[in-house]
C-alpha positions as CSV (number, residue, x, y, z in Angstrom):
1,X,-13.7,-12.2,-5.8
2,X,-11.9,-9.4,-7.7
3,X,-9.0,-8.1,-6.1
4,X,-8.9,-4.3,-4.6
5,X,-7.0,-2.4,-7.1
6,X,-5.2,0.7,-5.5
7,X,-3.1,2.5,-7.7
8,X,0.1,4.6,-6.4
9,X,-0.3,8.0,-6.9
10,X,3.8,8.2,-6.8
11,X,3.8,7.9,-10.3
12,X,1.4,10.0,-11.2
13,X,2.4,13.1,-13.3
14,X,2.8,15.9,-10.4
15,X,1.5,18.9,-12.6
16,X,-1.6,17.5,-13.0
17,X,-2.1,16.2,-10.0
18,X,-5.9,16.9,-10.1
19,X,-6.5,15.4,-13.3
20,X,-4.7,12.3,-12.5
21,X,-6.7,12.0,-9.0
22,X,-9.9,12.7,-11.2
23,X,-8.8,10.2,-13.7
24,X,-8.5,7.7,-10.8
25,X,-12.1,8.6,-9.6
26,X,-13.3,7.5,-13.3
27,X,-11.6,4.1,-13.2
28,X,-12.6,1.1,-11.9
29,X,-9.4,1.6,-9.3
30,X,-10.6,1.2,-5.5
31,X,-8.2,2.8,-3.3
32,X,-5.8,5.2,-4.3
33,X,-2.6,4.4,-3.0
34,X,-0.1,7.1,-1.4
35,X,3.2,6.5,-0.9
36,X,5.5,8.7,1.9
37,X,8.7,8.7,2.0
38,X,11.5,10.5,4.9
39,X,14.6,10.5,2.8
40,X,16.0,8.8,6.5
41,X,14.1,5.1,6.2
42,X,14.3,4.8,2.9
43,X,16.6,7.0,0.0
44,X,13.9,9.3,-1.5
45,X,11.9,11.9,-0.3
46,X,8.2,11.5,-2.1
47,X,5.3,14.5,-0.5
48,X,3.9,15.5,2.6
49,X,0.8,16.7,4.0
50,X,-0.2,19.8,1.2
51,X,0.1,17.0,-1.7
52,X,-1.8,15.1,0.5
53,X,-4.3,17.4,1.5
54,X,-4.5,18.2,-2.5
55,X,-5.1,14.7,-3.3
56,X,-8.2,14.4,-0.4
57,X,-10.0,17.5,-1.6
58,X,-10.2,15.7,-5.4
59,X,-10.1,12.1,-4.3
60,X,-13.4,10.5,-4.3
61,X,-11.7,7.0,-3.7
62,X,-10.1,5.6,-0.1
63,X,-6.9,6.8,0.4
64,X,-4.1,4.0,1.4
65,X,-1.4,5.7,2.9
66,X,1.8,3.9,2.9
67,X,4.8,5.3,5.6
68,X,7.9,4.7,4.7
69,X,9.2,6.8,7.5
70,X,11.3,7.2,10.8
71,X,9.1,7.1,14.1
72,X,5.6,7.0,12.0
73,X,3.6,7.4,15.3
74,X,4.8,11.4,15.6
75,X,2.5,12.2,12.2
76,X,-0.7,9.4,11.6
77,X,-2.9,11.8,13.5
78,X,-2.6,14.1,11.0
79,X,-2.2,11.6,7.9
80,X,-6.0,10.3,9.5
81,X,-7.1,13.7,9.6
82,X,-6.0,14.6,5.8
83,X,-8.3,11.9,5.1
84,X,-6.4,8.3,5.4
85,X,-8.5,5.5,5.5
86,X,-5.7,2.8,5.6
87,X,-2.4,3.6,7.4
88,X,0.4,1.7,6.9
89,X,4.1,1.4,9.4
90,X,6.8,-0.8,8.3
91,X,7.9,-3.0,10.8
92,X,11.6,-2.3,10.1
93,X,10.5,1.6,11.5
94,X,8.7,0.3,14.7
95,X,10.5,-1.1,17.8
96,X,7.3,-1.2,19.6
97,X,4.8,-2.2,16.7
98,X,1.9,-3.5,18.7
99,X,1.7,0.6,20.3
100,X,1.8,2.2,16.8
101,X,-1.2,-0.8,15.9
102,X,-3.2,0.6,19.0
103,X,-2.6,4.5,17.8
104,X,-3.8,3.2,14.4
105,X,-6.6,1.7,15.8
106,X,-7.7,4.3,18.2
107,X,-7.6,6.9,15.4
108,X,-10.1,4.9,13.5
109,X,-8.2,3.9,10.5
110,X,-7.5,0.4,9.1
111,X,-4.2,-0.9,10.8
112,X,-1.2,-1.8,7.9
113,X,1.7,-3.4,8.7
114,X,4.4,-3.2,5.7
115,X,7.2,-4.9,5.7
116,X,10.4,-5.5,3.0
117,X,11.5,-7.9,0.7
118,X,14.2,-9.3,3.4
119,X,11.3,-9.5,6.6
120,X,10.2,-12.6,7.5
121,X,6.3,-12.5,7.5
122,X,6.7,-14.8,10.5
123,X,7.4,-12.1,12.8
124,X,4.5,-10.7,12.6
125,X,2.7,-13.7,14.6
126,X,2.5,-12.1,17.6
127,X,0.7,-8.9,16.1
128,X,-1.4,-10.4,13.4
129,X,-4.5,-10.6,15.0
130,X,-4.2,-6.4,15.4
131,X,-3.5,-6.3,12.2
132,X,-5.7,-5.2,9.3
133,X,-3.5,-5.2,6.4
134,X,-0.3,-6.4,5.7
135,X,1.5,-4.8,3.2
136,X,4.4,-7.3,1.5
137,X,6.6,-4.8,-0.5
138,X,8.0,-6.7,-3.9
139,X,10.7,-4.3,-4.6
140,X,12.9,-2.6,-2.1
141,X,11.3,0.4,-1.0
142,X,12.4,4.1,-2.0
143,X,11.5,3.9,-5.9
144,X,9.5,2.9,-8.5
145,X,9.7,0.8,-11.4
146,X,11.7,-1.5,-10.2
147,X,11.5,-5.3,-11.0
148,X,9.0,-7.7,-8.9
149,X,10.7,-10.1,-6.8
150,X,9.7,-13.5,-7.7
151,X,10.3,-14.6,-3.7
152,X,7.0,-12.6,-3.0
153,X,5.1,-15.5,-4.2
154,X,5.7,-17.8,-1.3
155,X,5.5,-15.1,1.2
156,X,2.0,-14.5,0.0
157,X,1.4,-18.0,0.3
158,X,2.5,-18.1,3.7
159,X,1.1,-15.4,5.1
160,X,-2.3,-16.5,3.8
161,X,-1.7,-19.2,5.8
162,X,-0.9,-17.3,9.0
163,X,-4.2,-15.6,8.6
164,X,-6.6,-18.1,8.2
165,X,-5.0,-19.6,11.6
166,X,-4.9,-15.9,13.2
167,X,-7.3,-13.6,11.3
168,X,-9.2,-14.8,8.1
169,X,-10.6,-10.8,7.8
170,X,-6.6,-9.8,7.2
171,X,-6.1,-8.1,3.7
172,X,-2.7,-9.3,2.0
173,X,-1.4,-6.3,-0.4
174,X,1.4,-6.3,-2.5
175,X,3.3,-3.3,-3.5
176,X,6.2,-2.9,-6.1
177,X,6.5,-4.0,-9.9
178,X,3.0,-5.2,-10.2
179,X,1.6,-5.8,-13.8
180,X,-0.9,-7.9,-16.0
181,X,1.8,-10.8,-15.8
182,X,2.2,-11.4,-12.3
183,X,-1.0,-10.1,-11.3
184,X,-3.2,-13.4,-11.5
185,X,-0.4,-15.1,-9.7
186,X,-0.4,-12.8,-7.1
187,X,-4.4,-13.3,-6.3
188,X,-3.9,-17.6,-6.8
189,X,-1.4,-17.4,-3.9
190,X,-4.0,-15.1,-1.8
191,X,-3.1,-11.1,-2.6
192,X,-6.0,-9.2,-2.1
193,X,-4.9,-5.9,-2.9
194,X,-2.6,-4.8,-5.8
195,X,-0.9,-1.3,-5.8
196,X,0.6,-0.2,-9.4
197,X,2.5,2.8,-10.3
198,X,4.7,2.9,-13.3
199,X,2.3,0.3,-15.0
200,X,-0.7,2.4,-14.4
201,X,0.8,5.9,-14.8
202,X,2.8,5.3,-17.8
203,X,0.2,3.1,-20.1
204,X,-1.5,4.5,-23.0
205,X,-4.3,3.7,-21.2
206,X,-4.2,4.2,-17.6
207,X,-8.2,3.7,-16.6
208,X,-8.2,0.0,-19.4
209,X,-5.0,-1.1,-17.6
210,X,-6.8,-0.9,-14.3
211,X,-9.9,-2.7,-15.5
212,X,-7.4,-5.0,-17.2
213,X,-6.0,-5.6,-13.9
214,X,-9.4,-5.8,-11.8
215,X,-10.4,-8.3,-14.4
């Protein structure tokens, strides 16, 4: 089965936004991915809720909103309202994860879990069954193009094994330095989803790089 492409709008040209989004809608991309950032969790500050809200009124795609933010459960209402069809915590952000799953769930949106290169994905055993995606990030969060970790491998292969114990409908997403290289890799240990920025965004050819990496 091809793998869900979801390109991440973070490195997108922010002048055109509407082009790029538009550009997305044309590809064979299936999500388009949206990463927030506090400036407090992790050491950027990305967009809020008017990009946002500019990106749903183009997007014709799923957006896959990505929090890497203090005390997530204060805003997901209104990321689910803007449009957010997969929300995304990281477990470093929430003490009492299992809650912030049920506000997820209860506000109708696919529940994400993302978690950082250092997190083991075997603490998520006890929440995996409310769990509808896990997001492993390959580089440390905060900025893009960075280099892939090559360690993601095995936790891909392990938490592919987790879920077919626990939940066999869990989506496995990988975010961070994703390209044409590590790509097939990444769907032989059991990725389902693939998010790519600076390969994408900064290709000759953003909507053949996407097929390239559907393919």
């Amino acid at each position: 089965m091809a793998p869900i492409i979801a390109p991440s709008i973070l490195a997108a040209d922010f002048a055109n936004i509407q082009k790029e989004v538009e550009m997305l809608n044309e590809s064979s991309a299936d999500w388009i991915h949206i990463d927030v950032m506090d400036g407090v969790f992790v050491p950027n500050i990305s967009f809020g809720m008017p990009v946002i809200a500019a990106i749903q009124k183009h997007a014709k795609k799923p957006m896959d909103v990505h929090l890497m933010i203090e005390k997530p459960e204060r805003y997901v209402a209104k990321f689910r309202e803007l449009g957010a069809d997969t929300i995304s915590v990281h477990y470093e952000a929430c003490p009492h994860l299992h809650r912030n799953l049920q506000q997820l769930k209860d506000l109708g949106c696919k529940a994400g879990v993302a978690i950082n290169p250092h997190t083991s994905v075997e603490l998520l055993e006890d929440t995996l069954q409310d769990i509808d995606l896990v997001c492993l990030m390959s580089v440390n969060p905060g900025f893009g193009g960075q280099k892939f970790i090559e360690r993601t491998y095995q936790k891909v292969r392990r938490l592919r094994e987790m879920a077919k114990a626990q939940n066999t409908e869990l989506l496995i997403e990988i975010d961070g330095g994703v390209n044409s290289e590590n790509a097939p890799k990444l769907i032989e240990a059991g990725a389902d989803v693939l998010v790519a920025g600076s390969f994408v965004f900064r290709s000759d050819d953003p909507i053949a790089t996407i097929a390239g990496l559907k393919a």
